[in-house]
NUTIDREN-209487 format. One record per atom (N, C-alpha, C): residue in three letters; chain; x, z, y; residue number from 1; atom name. Coordinates in Angstrom, 2 decimals, decimal comma, padded with zeros to 5 digits. Example, Ala and Ser with C-alpha at 12.3 -4.5 7.8 and 13.67 -1.06 7.14 Angstrom:
// NUTIDREN-209487
<ALA A <013,19 007,80 -005,69> 1 N>;
<ALA A <012,30 007,80 -004,50> 1 CA>;
<ALA A <013,20 007,80 -003,30> 1 C>;
<SER A <012,85 007,08 -002,25> 2 N>;
<SER A <013,67 007,14 -001,06> 2 CA>;
<SER A <012,90 007,87 000,03> 2 C>;
This chain:
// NUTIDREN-209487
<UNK A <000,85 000,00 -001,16> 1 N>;
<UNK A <000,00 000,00 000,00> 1 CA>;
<UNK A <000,90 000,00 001,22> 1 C>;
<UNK A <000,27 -000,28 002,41> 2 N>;
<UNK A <000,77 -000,57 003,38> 2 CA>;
<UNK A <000,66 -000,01 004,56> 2 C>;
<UNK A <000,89 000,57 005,37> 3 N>;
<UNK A <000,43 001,34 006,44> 3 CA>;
<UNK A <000,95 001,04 007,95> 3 C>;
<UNK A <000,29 001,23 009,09> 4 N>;
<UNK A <000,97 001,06 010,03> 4 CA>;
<UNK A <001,69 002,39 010,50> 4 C>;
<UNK A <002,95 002,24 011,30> 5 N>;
<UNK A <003,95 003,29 011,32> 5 CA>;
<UNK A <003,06 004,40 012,22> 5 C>;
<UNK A <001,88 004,52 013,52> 6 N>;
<UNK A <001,09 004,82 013,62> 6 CA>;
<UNK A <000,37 006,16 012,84> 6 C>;
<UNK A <000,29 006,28 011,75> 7 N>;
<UNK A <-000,11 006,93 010,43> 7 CA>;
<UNK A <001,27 007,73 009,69> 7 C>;
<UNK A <002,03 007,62 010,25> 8 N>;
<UNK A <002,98 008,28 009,55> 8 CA>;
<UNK A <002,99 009,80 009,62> 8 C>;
<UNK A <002,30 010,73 011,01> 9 N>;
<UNK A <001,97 012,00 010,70> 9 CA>;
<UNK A <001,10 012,60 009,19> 9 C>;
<UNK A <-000,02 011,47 008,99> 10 N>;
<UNK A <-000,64 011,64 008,19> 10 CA>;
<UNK A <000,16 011,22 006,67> 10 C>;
<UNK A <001,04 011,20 006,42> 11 N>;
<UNK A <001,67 010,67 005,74> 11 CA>;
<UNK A <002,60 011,23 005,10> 11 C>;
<UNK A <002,31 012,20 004,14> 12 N>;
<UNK A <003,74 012,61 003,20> 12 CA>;
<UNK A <003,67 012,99 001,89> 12 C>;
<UNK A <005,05 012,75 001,37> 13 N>;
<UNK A <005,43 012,59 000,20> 13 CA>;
<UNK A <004,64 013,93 -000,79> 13 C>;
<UNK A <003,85 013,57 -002,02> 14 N>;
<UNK A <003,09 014,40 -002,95> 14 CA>;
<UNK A <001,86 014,80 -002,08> 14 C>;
<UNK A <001,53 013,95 -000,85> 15 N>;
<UNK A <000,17 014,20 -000,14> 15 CA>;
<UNK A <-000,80 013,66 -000,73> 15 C>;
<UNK A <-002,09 014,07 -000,60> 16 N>;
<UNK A <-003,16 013,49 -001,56> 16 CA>;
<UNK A <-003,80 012,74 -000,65> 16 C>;
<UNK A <-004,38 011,21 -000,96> 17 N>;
<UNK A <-005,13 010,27 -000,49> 17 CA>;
<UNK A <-006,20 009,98 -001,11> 17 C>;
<UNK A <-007,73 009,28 -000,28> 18 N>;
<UNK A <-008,54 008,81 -000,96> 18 CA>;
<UNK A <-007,95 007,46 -001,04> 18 C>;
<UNK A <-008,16 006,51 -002,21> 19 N>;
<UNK A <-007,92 004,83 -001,83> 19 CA>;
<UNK A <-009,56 004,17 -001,79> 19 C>;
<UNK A <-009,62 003,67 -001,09> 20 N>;
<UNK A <-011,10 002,52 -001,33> 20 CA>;
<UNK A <-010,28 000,91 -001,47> 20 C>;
<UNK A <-011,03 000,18 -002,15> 21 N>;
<UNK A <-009,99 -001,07 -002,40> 21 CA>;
<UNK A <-011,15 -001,44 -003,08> 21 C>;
<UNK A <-010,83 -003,14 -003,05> 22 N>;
<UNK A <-011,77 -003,73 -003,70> 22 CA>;
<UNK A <-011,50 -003,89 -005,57> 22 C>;
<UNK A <-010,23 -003,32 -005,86> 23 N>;
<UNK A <-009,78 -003,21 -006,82> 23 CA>;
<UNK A <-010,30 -001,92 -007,67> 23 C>;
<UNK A <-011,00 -001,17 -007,01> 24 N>;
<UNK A <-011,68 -000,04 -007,07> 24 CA>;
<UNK A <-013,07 000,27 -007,32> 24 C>;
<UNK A <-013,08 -000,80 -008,32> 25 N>;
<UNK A <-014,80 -000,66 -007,75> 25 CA>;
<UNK A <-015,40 -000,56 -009,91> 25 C>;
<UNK A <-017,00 000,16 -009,62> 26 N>;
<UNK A <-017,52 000,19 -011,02> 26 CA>;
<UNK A <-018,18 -000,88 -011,77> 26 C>;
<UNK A <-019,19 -000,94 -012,72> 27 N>;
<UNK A <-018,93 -002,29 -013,50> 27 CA>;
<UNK A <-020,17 -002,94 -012,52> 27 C>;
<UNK A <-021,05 -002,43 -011,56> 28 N>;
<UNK A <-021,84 -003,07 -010,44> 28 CA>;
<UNK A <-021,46 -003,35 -009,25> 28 C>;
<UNK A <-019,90 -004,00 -009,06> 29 N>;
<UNK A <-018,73 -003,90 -008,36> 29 CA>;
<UNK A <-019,36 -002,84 -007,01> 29 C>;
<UNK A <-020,08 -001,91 -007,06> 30 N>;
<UNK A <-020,02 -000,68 -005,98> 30 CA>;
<UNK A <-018,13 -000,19 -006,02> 30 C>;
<UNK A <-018,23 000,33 -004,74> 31 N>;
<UNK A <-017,07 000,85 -004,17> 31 CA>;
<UNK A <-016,80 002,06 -005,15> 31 C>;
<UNK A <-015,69 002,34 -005,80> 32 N>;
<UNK A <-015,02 003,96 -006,73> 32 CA>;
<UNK A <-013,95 004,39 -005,98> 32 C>;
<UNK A <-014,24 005,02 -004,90> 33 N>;
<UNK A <-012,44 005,40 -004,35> 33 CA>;
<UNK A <-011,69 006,61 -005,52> 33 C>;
<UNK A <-010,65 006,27 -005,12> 34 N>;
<UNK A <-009,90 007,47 -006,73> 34 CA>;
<UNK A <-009,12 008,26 -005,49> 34 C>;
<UNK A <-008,82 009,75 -005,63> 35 N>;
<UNK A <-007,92 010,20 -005,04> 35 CA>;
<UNK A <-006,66 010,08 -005,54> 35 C>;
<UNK A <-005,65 009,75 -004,89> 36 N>;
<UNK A <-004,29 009,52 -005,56> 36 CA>;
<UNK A <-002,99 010,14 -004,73> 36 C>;
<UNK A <-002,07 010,48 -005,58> 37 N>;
<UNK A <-000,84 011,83 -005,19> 37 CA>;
<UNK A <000,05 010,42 -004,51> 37 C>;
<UNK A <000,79 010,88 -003,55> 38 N>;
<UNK A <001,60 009,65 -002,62> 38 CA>;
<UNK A <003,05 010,13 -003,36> 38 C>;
<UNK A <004,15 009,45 -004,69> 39 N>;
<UNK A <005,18 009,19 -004,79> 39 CA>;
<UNK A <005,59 008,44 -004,60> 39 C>;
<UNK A <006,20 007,40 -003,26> 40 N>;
<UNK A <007,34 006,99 -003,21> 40 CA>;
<UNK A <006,67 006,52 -001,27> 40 C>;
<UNK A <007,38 006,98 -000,64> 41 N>;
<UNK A <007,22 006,58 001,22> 41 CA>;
<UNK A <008,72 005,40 001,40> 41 C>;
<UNK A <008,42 004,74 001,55> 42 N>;
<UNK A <009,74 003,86 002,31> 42 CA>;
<UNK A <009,26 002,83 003,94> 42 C>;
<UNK A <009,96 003,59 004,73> 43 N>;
<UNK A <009,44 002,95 006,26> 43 CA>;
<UNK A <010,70 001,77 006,49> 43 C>;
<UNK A <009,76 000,25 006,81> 44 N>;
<UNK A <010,32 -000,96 006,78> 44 CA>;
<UNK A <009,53 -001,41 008,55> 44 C>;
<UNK A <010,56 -001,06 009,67> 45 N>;
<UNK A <009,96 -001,56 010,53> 45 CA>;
<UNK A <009,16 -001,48 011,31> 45 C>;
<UNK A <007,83 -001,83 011,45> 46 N>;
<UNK A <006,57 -001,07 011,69> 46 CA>;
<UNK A <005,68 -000,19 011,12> 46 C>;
<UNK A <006,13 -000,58 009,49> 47 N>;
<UNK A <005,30 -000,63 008,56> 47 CA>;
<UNK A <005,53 000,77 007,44> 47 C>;
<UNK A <004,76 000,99 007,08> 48 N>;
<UNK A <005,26 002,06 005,81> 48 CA>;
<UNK A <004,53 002,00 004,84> 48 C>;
<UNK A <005,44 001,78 003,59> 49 N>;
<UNK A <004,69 001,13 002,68> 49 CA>;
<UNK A <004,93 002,76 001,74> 49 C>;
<UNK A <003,89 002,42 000,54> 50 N>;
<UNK A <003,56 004,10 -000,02> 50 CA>;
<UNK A <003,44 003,48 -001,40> 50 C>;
<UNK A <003,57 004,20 -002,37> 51 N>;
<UNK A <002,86 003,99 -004,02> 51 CA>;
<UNK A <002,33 005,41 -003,78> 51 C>;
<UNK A <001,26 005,33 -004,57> 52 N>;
<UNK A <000,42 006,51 -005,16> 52 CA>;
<UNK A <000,01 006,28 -006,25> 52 C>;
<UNK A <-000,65 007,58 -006,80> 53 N>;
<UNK A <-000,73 007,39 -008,66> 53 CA>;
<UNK A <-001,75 008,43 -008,81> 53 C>;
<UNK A <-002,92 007,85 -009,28> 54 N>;
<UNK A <-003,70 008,46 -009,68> 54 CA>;
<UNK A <-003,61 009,32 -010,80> 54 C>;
<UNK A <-003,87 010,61 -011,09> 55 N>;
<UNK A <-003,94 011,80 -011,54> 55 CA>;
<UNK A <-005,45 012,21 -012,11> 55 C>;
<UNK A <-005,56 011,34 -013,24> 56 N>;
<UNK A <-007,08 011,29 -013,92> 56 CA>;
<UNK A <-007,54 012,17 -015,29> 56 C>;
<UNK A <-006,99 013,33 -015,12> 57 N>;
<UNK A <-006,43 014,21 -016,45> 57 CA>;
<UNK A <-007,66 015,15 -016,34> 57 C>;
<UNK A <-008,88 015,32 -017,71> 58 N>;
<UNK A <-009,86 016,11 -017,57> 58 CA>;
<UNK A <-009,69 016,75 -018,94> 58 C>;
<UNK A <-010,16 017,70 -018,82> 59 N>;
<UNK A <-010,29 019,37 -019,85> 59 CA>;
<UNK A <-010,18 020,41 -019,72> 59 C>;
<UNK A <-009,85 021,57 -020,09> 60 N>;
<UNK A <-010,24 022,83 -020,12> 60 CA>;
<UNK A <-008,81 023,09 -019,83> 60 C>;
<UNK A <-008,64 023,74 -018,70> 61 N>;
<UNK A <-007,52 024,19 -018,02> 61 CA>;
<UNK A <-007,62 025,53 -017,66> 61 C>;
<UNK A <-006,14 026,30 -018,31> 62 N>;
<UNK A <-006,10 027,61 -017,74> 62 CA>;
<UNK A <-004,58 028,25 -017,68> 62 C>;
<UNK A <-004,58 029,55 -017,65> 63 N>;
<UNK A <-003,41 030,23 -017,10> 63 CA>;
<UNK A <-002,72 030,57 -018,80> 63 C>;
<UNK A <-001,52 030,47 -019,17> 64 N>;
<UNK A <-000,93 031,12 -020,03> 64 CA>;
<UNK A <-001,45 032,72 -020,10> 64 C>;
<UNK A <-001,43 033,29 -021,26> 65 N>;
<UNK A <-001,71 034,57 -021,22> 65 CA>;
<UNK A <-000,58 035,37 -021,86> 65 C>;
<UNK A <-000,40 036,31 -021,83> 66 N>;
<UNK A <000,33 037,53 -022,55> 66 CA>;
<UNK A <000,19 037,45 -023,84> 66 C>;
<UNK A <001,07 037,61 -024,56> 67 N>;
<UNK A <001,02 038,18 -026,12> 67 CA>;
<UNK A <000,23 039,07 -026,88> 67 C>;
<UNK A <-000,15 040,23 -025,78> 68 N>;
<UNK A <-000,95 041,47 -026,03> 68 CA>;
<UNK A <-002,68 040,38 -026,48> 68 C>;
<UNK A <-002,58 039,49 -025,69> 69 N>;
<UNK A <-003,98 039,34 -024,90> 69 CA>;
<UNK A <-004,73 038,96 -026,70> 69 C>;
<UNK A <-006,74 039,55 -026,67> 70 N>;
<UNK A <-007,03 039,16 -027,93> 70 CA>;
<UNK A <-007,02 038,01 -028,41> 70 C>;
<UNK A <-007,33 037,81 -029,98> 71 N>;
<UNK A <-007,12 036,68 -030,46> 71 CA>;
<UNK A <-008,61 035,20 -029,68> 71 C>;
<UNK A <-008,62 034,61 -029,75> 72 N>;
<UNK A <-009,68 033,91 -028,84> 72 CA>;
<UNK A <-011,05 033,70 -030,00> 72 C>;
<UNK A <-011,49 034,57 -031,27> 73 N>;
<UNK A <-012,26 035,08 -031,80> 73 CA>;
<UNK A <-012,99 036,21 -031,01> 73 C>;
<UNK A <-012,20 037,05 -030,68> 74 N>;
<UNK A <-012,21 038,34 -030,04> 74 CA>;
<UNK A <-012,58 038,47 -028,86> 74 C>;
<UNK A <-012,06 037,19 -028,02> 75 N>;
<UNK A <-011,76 037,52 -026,49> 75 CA>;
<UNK A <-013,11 037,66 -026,03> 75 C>;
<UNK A <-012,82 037,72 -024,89> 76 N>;
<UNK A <-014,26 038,00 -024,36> 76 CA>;
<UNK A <-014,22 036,49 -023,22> 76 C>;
<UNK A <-016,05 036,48 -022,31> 77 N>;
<UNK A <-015,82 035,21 -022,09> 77 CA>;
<UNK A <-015,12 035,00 -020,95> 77 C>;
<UNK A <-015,07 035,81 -020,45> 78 N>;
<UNK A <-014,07 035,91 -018,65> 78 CA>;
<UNK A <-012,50 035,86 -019,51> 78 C>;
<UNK A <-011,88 035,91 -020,21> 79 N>;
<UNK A <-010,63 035,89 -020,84> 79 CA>;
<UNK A <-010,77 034,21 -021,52> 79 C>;
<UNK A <-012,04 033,72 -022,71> 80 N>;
<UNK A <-011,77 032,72 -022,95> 80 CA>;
<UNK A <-011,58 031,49 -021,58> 80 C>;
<UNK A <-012,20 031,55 -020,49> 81 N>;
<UNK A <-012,44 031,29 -019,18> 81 CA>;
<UNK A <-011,07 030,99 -018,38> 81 C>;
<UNK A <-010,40 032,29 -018,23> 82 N>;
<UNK A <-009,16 032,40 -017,21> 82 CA>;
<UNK A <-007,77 032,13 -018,40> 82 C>;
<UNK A <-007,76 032,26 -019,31> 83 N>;
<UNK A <-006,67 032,08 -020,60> 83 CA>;
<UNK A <-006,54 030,74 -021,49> 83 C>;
<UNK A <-005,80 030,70 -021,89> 84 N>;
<UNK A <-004,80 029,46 -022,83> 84 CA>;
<UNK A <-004,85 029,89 -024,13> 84 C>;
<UNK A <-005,68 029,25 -024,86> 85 N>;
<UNK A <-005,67 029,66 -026,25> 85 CA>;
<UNK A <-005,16 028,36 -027,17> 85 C>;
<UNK A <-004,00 028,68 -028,23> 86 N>;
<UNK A <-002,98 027,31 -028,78> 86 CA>;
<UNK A <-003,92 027,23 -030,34> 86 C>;
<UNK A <-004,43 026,21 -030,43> 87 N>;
<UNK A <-005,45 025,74 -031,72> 87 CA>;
<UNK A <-004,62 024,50 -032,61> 87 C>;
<UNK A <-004,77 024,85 -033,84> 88 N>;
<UNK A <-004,11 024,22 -035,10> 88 CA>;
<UNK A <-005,03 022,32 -034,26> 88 C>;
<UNK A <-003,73 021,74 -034,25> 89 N>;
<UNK A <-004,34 020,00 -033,99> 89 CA>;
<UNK A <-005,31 019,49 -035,07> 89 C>;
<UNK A <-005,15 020,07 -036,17> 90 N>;
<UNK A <-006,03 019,10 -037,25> 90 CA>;
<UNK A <-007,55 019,76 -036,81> 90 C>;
<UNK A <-007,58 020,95 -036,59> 91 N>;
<UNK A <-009,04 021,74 -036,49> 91 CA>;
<UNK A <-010,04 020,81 -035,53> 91 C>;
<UNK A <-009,66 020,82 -034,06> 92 N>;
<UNK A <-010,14 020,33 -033,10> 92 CA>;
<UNK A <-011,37 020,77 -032,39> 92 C>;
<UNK A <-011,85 021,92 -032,83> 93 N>;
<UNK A <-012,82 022,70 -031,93> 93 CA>;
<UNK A <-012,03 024,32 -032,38> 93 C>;
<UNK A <-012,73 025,07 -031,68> 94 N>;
<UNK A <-012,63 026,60 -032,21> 94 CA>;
<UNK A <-014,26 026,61 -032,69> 94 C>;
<UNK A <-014,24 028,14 -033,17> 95 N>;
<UNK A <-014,88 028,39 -034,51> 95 CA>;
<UNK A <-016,65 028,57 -033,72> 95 C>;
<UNK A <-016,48 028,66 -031,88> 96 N>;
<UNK A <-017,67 028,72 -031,21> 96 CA>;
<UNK A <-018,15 027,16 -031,18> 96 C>;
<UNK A <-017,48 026,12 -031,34> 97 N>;
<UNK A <-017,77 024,96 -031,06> 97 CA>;
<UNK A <-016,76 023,88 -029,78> 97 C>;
<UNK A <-016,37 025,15 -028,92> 98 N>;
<UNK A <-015,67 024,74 -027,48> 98 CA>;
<UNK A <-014,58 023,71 -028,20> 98 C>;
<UNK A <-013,80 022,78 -027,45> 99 N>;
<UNK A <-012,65 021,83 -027,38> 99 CA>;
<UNK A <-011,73 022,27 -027,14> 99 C>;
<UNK A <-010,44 021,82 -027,26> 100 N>;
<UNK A <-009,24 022,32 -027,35> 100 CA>;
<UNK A <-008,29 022,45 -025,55> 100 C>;
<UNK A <-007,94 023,63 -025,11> 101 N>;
<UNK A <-007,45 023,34 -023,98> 101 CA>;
<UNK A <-006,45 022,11 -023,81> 101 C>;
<UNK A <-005,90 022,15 -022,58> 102 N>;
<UNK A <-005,22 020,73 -022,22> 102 CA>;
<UNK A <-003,79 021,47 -021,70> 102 C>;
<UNK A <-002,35 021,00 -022,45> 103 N>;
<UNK A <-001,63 021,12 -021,80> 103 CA>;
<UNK A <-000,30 020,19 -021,62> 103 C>;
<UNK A <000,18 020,47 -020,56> 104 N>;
<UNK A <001,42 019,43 -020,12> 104 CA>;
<UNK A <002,16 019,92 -019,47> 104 C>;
């Protein structure tokens, strides 16, 4: 993308953007803007050109917990909620039905 130098306050590196683009659009070509993280700024002139990268990662996200903390049979639901519980890959639910947290 391209920007005029103008915009460069608004403008920094791991800043979050909406994009609208016609490249952006759903299968009734309506407008989908994606928000996208700004890695790479290089100013050419007038101009400042940007890559951004959309960050489209959905699931059950939470905080690592302690060792102490109960087993996620046990836990309670404000703990299954705020906590990271590590599930055998072949299983693929826990034993309530819920999906497997997400980590990276």
């Amino acid at each position: 993308m391209s920007l005029d130098v103008k915009d460069s306050p608004d403008v920094s590196l791991g800043g979050l953007i909406t994009v609208s683009s016609y490249l952006l659009q759903d299968a009734t070509g309506a407008s989908n803007p994606e928000q996208m993280q700004i890695n790479k700024i290089e100013f050419a002139n007038d101009r400042i050109n940007i890559a951004a990268q959309t960050y489209s990662i959905s699931g059950r996200f939470a905080f690592w917990l302690q060792d102490v903390q109960n087993p996620y049979g046990t836990a309670s639901t404000a703990e299954k909620a705020f906590g990271a519980f590590w599930m055998d890959d072949t299983i693929g639910t826990f034993a309530d039905g819920s999906g497997p947290y997400v980590y990276f």
